[in-house]
N, C-alpha and C positions, 0 to 999 in steps of 0.2 A: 590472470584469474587467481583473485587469492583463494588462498585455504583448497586450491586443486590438487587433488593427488599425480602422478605422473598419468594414469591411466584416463582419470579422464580431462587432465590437454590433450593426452594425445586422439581421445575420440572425440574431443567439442573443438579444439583448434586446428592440430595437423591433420585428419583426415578431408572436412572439410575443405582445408587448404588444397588438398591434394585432387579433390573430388575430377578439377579440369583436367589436368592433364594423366588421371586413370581414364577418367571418358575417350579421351583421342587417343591412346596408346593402347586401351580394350578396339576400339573401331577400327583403329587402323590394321591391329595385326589381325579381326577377323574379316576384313575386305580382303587382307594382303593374302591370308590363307587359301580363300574361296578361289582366287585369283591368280592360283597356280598353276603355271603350265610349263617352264622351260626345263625347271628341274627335273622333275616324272619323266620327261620327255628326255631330256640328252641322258638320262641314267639308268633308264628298264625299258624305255618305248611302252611301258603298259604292262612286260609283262613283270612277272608270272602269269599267266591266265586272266589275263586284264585284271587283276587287283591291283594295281598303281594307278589305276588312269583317274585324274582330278574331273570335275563335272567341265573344266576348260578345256579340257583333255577331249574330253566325249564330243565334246559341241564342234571345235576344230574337227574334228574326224569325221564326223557323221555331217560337217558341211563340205569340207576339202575332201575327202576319200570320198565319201558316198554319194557325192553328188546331191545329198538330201538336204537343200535351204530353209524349206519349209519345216523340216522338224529339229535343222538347228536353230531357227528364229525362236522357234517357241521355245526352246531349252534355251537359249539366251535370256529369251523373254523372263518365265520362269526362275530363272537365277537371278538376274534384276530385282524380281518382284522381291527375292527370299531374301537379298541382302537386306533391302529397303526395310524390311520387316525387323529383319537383324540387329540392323540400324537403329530401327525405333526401338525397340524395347531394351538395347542398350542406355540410349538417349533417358527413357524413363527410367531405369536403374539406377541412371547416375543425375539424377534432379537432385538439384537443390530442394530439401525438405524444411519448411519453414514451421520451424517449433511454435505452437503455441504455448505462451507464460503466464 
């Protein structure tokens, strides 16, 4: 680009460039978040007063302890649905935006 200042290559070429692999590396670490359970678990069990426990955390328990299928399906369900959601509007964040010239 002639006559570019530093500032904008770096917002008309390297961001752009970068755009893919922000998208997979924002996605991944918030599926990888949502998706915790071993850490919380071998390090508090939940507590103090259940403030550690992840929503994987809950789901496990409330289907293995409580015996309750039926209400960890839907909170599985539910969290499914929320990542999915997650997903997308990551996904539209990180669109390619095609300039009009």
């Amino acid at each position: 680009m002639d006559g570019a200042g530093p500032w904008q290559r770096f917002r008309h070429v390297t961001v752009p460039g970068l755009r893919p692999v922000a998208l997979f590396v924002v996605n991944s670490t918030l599926l990888a978040s949502a998706n915790m359970f071993g850490q919380s678990y071998l390090i508090t069990t939940g507590a103090p007063a259940d403030e550690t426990k992840t929503a994987i955390f809950l789901i496990a328990e409330t289907g293995l302890r409580r015996f309750d299928m039926g209400t960890a399906s839907a909170m599985s369900f539910l969290l499914a649905l929320t990542l999915m959601v997650t997903s997308a509007v990551v996904f539209r964040v990180f669109r390619d935006r095609q300039e009009t010239s």
